[in-house]
NUVOBA-467211 format. One line per 8 residues: number of its first residue (from 1); their letters; for each residue x, y, z of N, C-alpha, C, O. Coordinates in steps of 0.001 Angstrom, whole numbers. Each point is the difference from the previous one (the first is absolute). Example, Ala and Ser with C-alpha at 12.3 -4.5 7.8 and 13.67 -1.06 7.14 Angstrom:
<sites>
1> as> 13190,-5690,7800,-890,1190,0,900,1200,0,1036,-19,665  -1386,1069,-1385,820,1190,60,-770,1090,730,509,1108,169
</sites>
This chain:
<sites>
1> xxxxxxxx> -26413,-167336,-73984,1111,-941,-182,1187,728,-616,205,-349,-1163  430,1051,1525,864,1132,-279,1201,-964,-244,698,606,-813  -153,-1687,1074,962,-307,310,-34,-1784,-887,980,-746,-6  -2179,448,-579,-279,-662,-936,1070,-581,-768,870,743,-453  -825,-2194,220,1265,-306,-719,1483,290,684,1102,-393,-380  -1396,1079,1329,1786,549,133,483,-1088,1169,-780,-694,651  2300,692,-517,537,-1021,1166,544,497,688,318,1081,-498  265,-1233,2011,597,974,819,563,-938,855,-675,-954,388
9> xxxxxxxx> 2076,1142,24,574,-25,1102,185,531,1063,603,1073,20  -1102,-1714,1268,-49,1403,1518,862,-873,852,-464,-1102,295  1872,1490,227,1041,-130,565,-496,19,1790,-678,992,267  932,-1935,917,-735,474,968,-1336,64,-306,-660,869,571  -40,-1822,-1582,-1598,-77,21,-747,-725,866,-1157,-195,-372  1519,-328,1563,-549,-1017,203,-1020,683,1612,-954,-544,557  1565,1722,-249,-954,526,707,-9,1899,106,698,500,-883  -1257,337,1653,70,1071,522,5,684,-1349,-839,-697,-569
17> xxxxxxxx> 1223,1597,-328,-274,807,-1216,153,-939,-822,-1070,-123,-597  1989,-787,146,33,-726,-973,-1221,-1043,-62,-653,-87,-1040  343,-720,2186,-1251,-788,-340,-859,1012,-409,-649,-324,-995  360,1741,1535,-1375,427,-219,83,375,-1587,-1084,50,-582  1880,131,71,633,616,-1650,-165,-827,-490,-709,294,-963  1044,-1907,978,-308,-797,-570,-1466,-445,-73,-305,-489,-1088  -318,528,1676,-1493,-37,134,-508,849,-945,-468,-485,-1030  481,1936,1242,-343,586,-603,430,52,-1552,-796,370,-864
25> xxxxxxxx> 1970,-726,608,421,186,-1448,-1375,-1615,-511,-983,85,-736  1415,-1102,1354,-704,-1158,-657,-1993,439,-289,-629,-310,-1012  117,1000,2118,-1299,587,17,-95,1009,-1551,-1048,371,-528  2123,-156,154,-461,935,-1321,606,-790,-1160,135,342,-1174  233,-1607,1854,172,-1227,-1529,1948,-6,-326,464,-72,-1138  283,153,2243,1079,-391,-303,132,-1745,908,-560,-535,957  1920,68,-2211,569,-1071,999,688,440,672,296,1163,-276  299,-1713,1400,1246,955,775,835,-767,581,-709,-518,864
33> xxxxxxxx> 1862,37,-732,840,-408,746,483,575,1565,545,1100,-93  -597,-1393,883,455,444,1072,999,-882,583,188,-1199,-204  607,2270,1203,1504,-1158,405,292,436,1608,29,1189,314  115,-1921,354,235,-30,1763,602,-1010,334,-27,-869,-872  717,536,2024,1144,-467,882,-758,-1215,857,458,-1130,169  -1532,1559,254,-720,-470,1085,-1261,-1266,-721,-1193,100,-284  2390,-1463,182,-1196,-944,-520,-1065,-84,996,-922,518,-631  547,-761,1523,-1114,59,969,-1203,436,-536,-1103,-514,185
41> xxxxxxxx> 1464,1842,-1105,-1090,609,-82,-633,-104,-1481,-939,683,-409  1591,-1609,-269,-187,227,-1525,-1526,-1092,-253,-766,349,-898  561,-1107,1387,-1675,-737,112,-773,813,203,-1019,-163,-670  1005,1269,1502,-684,1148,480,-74,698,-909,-1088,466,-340  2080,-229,-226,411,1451,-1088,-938,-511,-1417,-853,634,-622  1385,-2042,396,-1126,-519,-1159,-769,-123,-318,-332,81,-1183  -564,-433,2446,-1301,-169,103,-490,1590,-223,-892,115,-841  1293,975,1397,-683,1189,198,271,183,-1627,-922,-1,-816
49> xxxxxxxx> 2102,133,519,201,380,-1905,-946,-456,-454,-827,882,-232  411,-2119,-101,-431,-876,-964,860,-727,-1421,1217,-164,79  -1920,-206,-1246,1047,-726,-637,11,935,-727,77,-572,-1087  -100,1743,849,1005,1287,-776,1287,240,486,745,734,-650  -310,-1326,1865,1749,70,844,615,-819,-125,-494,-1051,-407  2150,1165,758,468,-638,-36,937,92,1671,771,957,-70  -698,-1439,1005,675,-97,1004,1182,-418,-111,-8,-1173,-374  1660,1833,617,961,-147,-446,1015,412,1473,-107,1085,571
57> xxxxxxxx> 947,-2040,-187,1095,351,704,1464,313,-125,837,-740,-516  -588,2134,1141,826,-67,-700,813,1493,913,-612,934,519  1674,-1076,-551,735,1480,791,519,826,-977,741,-447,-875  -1212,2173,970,543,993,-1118,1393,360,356,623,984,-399  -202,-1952,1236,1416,859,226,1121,-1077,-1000,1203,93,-242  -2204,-1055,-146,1141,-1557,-793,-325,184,-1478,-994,50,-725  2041,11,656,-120,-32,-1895,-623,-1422,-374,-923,-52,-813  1345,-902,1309,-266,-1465,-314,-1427,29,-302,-537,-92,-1104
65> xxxxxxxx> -244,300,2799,-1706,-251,209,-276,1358,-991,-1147,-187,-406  1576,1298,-104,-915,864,-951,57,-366,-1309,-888,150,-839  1824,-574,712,467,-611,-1748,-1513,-1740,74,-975,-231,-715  1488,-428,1758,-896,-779,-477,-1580,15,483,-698,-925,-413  164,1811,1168,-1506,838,-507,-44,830,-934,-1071,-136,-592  1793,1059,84,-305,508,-1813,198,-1535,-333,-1071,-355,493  1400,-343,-766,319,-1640,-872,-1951,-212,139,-865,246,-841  741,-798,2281,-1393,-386,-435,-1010,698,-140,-1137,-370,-293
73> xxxxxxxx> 1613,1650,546,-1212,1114,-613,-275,111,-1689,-1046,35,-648  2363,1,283,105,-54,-1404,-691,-944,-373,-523,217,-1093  174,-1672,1757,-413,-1213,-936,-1225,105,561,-864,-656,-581  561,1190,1403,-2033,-309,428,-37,1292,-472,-1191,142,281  1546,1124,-852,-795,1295,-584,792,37,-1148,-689,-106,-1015  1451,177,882,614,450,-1592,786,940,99,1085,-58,-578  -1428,1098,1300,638,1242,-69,-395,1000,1674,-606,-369,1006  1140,1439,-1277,-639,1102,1105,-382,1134,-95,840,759,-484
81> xxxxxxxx> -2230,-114,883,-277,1337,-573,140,749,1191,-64,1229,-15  338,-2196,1536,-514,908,883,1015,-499,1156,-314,-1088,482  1470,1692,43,832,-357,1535,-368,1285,1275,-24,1230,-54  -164,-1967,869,44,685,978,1331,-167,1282,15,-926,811  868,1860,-861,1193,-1190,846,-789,1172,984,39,1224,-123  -833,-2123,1232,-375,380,1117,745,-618,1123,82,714,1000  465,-1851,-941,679,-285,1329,1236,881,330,961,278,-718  -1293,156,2237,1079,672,386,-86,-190,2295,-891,-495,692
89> xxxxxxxx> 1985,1027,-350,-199,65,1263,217,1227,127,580,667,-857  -1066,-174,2051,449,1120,1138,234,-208,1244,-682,-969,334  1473,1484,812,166,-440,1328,571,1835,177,675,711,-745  -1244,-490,1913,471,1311,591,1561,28,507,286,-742,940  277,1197,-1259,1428,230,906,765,1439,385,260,580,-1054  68,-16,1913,1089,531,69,1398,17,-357,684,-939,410  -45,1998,-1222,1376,-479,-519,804,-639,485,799,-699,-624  -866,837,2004,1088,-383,656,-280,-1667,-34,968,-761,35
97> xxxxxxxx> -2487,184,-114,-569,-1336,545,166,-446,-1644,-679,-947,-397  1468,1551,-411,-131,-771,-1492,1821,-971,-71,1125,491,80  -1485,-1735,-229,1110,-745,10,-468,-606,-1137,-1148,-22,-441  2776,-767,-252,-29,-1081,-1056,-1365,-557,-601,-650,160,-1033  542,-945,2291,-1574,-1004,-640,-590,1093,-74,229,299,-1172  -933,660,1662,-996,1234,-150,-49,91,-974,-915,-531,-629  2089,1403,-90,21,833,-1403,269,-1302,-1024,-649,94,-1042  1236,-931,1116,-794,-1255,-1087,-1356,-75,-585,-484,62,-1130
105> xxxxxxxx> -13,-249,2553,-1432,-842,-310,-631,1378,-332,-111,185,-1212  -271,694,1899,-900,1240,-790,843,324,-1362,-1005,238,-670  2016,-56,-204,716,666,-744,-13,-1310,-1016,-318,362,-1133  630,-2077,1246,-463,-753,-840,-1192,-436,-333,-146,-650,-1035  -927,948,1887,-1349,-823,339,-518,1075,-1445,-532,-463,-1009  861,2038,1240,-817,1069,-449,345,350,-1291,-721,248,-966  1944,-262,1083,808,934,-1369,697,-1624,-776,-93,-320,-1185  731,-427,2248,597,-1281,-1328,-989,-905,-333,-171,-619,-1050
113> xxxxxxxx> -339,621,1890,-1393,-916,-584,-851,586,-1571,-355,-562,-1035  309,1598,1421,-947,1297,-1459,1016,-473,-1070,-442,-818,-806  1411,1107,703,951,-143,-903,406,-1895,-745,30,-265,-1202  187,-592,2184,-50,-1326,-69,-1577,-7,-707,97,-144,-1219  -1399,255,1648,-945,-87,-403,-215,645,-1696,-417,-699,-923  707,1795,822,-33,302,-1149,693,-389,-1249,-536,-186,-1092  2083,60,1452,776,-918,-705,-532,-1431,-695,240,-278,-1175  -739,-290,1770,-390,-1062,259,-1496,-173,-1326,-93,-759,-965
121> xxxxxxxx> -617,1537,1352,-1290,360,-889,255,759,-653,-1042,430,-496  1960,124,97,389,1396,-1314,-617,-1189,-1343,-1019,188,-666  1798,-1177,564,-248,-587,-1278,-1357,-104,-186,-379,528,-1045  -836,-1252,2002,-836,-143,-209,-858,1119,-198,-1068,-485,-372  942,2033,435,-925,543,149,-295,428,-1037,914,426,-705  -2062,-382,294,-594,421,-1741,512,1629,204,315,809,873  -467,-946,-2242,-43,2288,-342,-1103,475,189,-991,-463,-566  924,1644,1530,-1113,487,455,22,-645,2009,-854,467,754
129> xxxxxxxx> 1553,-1155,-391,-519,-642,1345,288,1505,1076,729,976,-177  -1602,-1321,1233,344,1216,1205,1006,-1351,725,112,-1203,-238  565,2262,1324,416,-877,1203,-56,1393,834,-128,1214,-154  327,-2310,1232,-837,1353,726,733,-553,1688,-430,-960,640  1650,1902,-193,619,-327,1095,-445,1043,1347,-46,1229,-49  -226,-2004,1114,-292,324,636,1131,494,1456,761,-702,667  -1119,2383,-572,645,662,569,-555,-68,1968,-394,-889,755  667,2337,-639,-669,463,1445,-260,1571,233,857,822,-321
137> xxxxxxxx> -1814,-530,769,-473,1821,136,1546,441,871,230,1208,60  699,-2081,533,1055,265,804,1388,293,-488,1018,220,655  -1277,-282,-2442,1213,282,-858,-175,1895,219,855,856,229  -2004,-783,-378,198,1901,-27,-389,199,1359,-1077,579,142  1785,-969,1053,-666,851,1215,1257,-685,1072,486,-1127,-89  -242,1921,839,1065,73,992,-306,-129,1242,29,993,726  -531,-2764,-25,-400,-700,994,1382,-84,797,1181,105,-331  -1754,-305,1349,1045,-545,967,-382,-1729,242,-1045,-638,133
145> xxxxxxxx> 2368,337,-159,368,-1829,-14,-565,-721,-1331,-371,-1174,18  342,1952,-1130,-467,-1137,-1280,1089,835,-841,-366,769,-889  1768,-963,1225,772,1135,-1022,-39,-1046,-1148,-510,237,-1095  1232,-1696,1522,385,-795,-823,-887,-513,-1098,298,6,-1194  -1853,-625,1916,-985,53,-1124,-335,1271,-908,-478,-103,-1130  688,935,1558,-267,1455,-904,1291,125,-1267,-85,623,-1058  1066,-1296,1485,791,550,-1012,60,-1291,-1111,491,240,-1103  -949,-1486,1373,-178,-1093,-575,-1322,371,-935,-178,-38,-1218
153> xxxxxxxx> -427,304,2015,-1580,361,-847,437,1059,-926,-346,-232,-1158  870,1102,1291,1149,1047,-807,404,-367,-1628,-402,327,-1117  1431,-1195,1690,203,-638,-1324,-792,-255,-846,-87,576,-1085  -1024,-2045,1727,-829,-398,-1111,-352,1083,-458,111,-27,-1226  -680,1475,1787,-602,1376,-873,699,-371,-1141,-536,-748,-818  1809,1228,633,1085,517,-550,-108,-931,-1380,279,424,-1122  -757,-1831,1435,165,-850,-654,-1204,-220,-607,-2,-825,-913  -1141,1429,1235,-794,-110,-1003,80,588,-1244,-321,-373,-1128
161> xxxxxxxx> 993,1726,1739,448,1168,-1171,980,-575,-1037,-187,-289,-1182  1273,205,1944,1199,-380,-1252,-482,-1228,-801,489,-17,-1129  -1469,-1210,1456,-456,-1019,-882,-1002,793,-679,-112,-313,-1186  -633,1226,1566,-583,646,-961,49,512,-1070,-891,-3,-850  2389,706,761,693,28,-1142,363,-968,-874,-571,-252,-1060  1872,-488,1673,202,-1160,-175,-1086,-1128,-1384,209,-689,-998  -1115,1062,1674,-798,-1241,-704,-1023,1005,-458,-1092,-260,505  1067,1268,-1250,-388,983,-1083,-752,-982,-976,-1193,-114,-283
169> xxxxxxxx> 2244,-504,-97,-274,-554,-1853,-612,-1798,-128,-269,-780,-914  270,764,2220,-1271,-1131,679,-1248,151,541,-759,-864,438  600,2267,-528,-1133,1107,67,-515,-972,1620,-1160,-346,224  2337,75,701,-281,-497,1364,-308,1057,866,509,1104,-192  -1326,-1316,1178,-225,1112,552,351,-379,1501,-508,-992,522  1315,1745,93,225,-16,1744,-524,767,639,236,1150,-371  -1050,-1255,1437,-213,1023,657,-194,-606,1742,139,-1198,242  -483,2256,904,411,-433,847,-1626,463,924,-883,807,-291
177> xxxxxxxx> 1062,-1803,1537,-1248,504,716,383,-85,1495,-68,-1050,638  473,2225,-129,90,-7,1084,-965,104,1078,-537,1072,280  248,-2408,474,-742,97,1112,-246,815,1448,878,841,194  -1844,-917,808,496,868,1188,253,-1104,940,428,-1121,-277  -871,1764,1837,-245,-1116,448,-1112,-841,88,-941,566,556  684,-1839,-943,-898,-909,-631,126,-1035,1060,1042,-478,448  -2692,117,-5,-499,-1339,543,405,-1512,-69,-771,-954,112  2246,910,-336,147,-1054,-531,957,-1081,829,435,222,1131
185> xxxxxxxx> -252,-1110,-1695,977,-1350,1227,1148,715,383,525,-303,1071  -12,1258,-1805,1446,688,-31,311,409,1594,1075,-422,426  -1689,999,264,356,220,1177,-187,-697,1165,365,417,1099  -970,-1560,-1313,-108,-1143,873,1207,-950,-171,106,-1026,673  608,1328,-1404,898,-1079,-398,1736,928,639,1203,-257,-52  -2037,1322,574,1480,715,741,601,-285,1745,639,713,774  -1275,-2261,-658,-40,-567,1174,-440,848,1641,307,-245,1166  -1164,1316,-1828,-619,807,1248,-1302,-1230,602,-508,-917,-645
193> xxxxxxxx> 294,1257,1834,-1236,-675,664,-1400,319,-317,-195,1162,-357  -549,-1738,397,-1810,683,-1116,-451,1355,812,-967,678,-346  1793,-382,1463,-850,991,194,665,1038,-588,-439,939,-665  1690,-1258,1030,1093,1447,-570,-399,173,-1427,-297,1159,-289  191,-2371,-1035,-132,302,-1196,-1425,970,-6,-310,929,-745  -432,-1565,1927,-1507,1131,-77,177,1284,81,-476,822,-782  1082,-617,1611,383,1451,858,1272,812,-1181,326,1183,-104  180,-2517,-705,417,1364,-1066,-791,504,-950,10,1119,-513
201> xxxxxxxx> -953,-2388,255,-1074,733,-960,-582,1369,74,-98,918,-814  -282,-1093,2151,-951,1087,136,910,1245,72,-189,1132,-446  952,-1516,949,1190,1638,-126,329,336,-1562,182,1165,-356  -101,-2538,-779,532,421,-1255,-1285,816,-665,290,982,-683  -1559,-1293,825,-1218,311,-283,27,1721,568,-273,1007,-652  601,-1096,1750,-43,1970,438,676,595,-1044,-300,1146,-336  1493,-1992,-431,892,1264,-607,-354,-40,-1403,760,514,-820  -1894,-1101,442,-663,-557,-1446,-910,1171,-448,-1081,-198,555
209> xxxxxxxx> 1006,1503,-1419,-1204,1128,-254,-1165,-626,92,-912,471,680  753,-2013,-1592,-1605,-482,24,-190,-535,1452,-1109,-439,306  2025,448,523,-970,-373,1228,-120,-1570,473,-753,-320,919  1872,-995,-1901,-219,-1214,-97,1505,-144,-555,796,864,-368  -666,-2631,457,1007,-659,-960,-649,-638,-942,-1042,-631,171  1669,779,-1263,-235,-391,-1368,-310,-1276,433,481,-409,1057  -1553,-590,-2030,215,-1527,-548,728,-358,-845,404,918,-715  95,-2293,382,422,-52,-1345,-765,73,-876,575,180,-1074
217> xxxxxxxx> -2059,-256,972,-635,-15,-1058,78,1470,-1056,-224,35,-1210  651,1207,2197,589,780,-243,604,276,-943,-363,755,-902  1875,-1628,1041,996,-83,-1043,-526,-799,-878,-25,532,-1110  -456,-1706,1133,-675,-655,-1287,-864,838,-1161,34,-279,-1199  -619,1091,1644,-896,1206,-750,851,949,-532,-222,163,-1200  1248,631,1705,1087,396,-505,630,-858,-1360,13,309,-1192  546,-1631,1977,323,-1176,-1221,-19,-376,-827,909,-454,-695  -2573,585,443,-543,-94,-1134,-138,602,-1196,-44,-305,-1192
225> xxxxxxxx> -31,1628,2154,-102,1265,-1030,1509,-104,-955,66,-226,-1209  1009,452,2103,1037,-320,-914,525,-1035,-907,741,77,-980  -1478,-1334,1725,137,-977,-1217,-830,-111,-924,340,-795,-877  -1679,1488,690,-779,134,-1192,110,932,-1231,672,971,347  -917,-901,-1177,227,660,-1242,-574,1298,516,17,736,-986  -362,-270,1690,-590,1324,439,657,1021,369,-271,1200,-37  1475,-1970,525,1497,583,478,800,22,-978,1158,42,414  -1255,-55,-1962,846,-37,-1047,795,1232,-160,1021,21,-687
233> xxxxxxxx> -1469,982,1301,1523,1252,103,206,341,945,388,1168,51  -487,-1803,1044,730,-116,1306,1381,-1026,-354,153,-1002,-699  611,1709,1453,1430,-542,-221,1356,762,680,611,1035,-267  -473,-2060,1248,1350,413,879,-265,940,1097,922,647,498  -2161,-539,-91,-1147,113,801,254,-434,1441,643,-1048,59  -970,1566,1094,-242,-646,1510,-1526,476,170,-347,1154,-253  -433,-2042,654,-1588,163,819,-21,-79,755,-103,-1174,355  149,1928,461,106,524,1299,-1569,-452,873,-971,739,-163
241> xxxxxxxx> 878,-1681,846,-1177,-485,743,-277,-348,1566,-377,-1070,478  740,2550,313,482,284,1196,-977,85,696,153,-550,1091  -1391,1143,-1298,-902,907,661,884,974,333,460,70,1140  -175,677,-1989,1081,1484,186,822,-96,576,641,1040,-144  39,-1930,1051,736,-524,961,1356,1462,-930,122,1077,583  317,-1209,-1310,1093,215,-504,79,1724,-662,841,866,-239  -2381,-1099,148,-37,1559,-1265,-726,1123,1164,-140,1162,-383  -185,-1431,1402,-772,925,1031,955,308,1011,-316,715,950
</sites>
C-alpha cells in the first residue's frame, strides 16, 4: 500500500493511461479523482474505480471547469499529495497540413491545459506532493509528421524542470514520464478505418527494440513509482517508457 492515505488527481482519467493509473494508484490505497469530457463513459469509469473515486467533468483547457474540480476535490479530500496532468492529444501532421484549429488544439489540449491544471491545484497540494506530467518518447527524437506534438510535449519537459525549481521550498516535486507508442484509444480516435489503425500498429511495433507496443498499464507502473515516497530524490526528471523506441 505504498500510496496509503495519499489523494491524487489524474487529468484525462477516465480511460487509456489515465484510467489504468488510477486503478493502480487506488490498488495501493489512494483516493483519486479523475476528470474526462466524455459523460457516456463515467457509469463505466465508476463502477470499474470503486468508492475510493471520484468521477469529474471537466475540460483542461477552461479555467472555469479546473478551478471548480480543485473546489470539489478540496472538499471530498482535503488536500493533494498526488497530480497527474495526463490528458493530452496527438494527431500526425505535416507542416505544411498544420492550420489554426491544428496548433490550438494539440498546443492548448497539452501545454495550456498542464498549466490551467496546475494553477488551479497549486493551492491545494500538501508539502512534499509529486505531480507528475505526462510527456512523449517524441520530445527527444526527430519523426516525420508529429513535429507539432513533439514540440508541445517539449514544453511540458521544460516545465517540469522550471516548476521544479520554482516550488523548491514546497519541497514539490515535478517530474515527467514520457511514453512510447502505447496500446491505447489514442489512435483510433485519428478517424482512420480499423484496418488502417491495425496496419499502423503493426508497422509502429517493427520500429519498437522490445519487439511490441507498450500498454498503459505500463505507464501506470512508471506512475506510481513517481508518485510514491520511493521517488523522494527524483526531481525534474523524464521516464522514459518506450521499449527503447527513443534511446536505441
Amino acid at each position: 500500500m505504498r500510496l496509503k492515505h495519499k489523494s491524487a488527481l489524474i487529468t484525462g482519467g477516465t480511460s487509456g493511461i489515465g484510467l489504468a493509473t488510477a486503478k493502480r494508484f487506488i490498488a495501493e490505497g489512494a483516493k483519486v479523482a479523475v476528470t474526462g469530457r466524455d459523460e457516456a463513459v463515467f457509469d463505466r469509469v465508476k463502477a470499474e474505480l470503486g468508492e475510493n473515486a471520484l468521477v469529474l467533468k471537466g475540460d483542461v483547457r477552461s479555467i472555469k471547469d479546473m478551478r471548480a474540480i480543485a473546489a470539489e476535490v478540496k472538499e471530498k479530500f482535503g488536500g493533494l499529495d498526488i497530480v497527474f496532468a495526463n490528458a493530452g492529444w496527438a494527431f500526425p501532421s505535416a507542416l505544411n497540413d498544420i492550420d489554426d484549429e491544428l496548433y490550438s488544439e494539440i498546443m492548448d489540449i497539452n501545454v495550456k491545459g498542464v498549466v490551467i491544471t496546475l494553477q488551479a491545484v497549486l493551492p491545494d497540494l500538501r508539502e512534499g506532493a509529486s505531480v507528475i506530467l505526462n510527456t512523449s518518447f517524441v520530445d527527444q527524437t526527430g519523426k516525420h509528421g508529429i513535429s507539432l506534438t513533439a514540440a508541445a510535449k517539449a514544453a511540458v519537459r521544460s516545465l517540469a524542470r522550471s516548476w521544479s525549481y520554482e516550488f523548491l521550498d514546497r519541497k514539490i516535486r515535478f517530474n515527467a514520464i514520457a511514453p512510447g507508442a502505447m496500446e491505447t484509444p489514442l489512435i483510433g480516435r485519428w478517424g482512420m478505418a480499423d484496418e488502417d489503425v491495425r496496419n499502423l500498429k503493426v508497422e509502429l511495433a517493427k520500429t519498437i527494440p522490445v519487439g511490441h507496443m507498450g500498454k498503459a498499464e505500463d505507464i501506470a507502473h512508471a506512475a506510481l513509482y513517481l508518485a510514491s515516497d520511493e521517488s523522494s530524490y527524483v526531481i525534474g526528471t523524464e521516464l522514459v517508457v518506450d521499449g527503447g523506441a527513443s534511446q536505441l
